[in-house]
C-alpha positions in Angstrom: 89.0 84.4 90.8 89.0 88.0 91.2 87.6 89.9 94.4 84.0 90.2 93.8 83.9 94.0 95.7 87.2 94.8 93.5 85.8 93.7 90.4 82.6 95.3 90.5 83.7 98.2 92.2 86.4 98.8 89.0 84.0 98.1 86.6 81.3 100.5 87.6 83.9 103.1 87.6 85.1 101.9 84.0 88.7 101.8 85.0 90.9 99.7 82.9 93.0 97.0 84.1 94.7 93.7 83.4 94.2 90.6 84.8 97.6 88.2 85.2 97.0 84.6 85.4 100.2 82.6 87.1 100.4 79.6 89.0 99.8 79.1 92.3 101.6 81.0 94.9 101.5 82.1 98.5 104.4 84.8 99.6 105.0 88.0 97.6 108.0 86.9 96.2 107.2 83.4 95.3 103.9 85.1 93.4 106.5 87.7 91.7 108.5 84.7 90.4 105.4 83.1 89.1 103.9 85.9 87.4 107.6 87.1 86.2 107.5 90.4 88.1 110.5 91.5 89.4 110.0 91.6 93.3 110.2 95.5 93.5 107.5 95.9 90.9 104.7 93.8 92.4 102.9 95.6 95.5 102.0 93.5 98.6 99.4 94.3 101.0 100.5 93.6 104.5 98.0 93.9 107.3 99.0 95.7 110.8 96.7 97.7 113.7 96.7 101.3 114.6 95.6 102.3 117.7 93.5 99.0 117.5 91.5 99.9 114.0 93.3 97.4 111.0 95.2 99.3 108.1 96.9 98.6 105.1 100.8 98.7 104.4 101.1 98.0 101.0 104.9 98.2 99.8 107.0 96.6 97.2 107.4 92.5 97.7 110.6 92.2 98.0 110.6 95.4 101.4 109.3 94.9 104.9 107.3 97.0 107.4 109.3 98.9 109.8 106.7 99.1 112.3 108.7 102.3 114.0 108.8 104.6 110.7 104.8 103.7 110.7 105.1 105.0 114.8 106.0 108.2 113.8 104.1 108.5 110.4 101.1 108.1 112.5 101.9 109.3 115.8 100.4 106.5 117.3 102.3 104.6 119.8 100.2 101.4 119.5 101.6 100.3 116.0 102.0 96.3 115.1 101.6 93.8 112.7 98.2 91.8 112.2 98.3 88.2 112.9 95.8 86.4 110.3 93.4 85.7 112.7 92.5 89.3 113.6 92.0 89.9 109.9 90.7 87.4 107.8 87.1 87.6 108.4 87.2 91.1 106.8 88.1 89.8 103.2 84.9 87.2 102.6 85.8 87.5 98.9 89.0 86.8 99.1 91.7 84.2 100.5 93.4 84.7 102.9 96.7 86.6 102.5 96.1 87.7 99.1 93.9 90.9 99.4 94.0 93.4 97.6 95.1 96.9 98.4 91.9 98.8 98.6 91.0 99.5 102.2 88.4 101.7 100.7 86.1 98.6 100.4 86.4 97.3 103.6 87.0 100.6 105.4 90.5 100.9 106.3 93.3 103.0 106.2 96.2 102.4 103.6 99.4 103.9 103.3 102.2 103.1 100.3 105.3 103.0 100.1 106.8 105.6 98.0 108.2 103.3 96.0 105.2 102.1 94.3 103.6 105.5 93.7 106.7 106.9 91.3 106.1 103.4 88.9 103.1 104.3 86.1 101.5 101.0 86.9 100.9 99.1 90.3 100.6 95.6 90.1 99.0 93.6 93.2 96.9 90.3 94.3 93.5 90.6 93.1 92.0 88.5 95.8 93.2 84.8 94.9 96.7 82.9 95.0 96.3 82.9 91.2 95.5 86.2 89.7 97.0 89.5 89.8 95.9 93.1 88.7 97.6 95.8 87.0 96.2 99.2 86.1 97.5 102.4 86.3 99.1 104.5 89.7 96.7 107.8 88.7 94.0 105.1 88.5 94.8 103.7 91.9 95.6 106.7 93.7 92.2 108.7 92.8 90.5 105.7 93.5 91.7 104.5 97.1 93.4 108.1 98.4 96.6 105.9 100.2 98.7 107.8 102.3 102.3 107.8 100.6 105.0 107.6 102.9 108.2 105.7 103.8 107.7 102.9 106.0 109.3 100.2 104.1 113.4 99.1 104.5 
């Protein structure tokens, strides 16, 4: 099932996407295998905290989050991963650990990874272990205004 806030907030904008259907899956790469996405090609949205607000680090599934390179992108010194706990009541419409990567609708920050913004399509968990969307990287980026920097090894 599709985010309720994503889907409605797509549609009212009447911006075109796809909807992948694949079985069950959990990690990044484990939903790339299902949906037969090479791992670089499928974006995952990886929660941390910046100067104690939550953000979005949303990088290719088969990179990490170096927590320094987001240090100095930010110039914050109080940069770290989210622990599920701290952010899964912000995602009602969604389970936990597949969010999408719009912080718009739930008033965050989000920077990509360069990687994903030089692909003409981005391709990420629509808000279930089971679906995925892809639409276009024009659509994306004048719709959620990420931050595109390097912050992924």
């Amino acid at each position: 099932m599709l985010a309720k806030s994503l889907k409605n907030y797509l549609d009212e904008r009447n911006v075109r996407y796809v909807t992948i259907r694949h079985s069950p899956a959990f990690t990044a790469q484990e939903v790339a295998q299902s949906a037969h996405i090479p791992g670089g090609g499928l974006a995952k949205t990886v929660m941390v905290i910046i100067d104690g607000a939550l953000a979005m680090a949303v990088l290719p599934a088969n990179r990490r989050v170096q927590v320094q390179e987001l240090r100095g992108l930010t110039g914050c010194d109080d940069v770290r991963l989210a622990h599920e706990d701290e952010f899964k009541h912000c995602f009602s419409d969604c389970e936990v650990g597949a969010m999408p990567p719009f912080g718009n609708l739930y008033d965050m920050s989000v920077y990509v990874s360069p990687e994903l913004a030089v692909e003409p399509d981005i391709v990420f968990n629509a808000g279930s272990h089971t679906e995925l969307i892809r639409m276009t990287w024009n659509d994306y980026q004048a719709l959620v205004k990420p931050y595109v920097a390097q912050f992924a090894m």
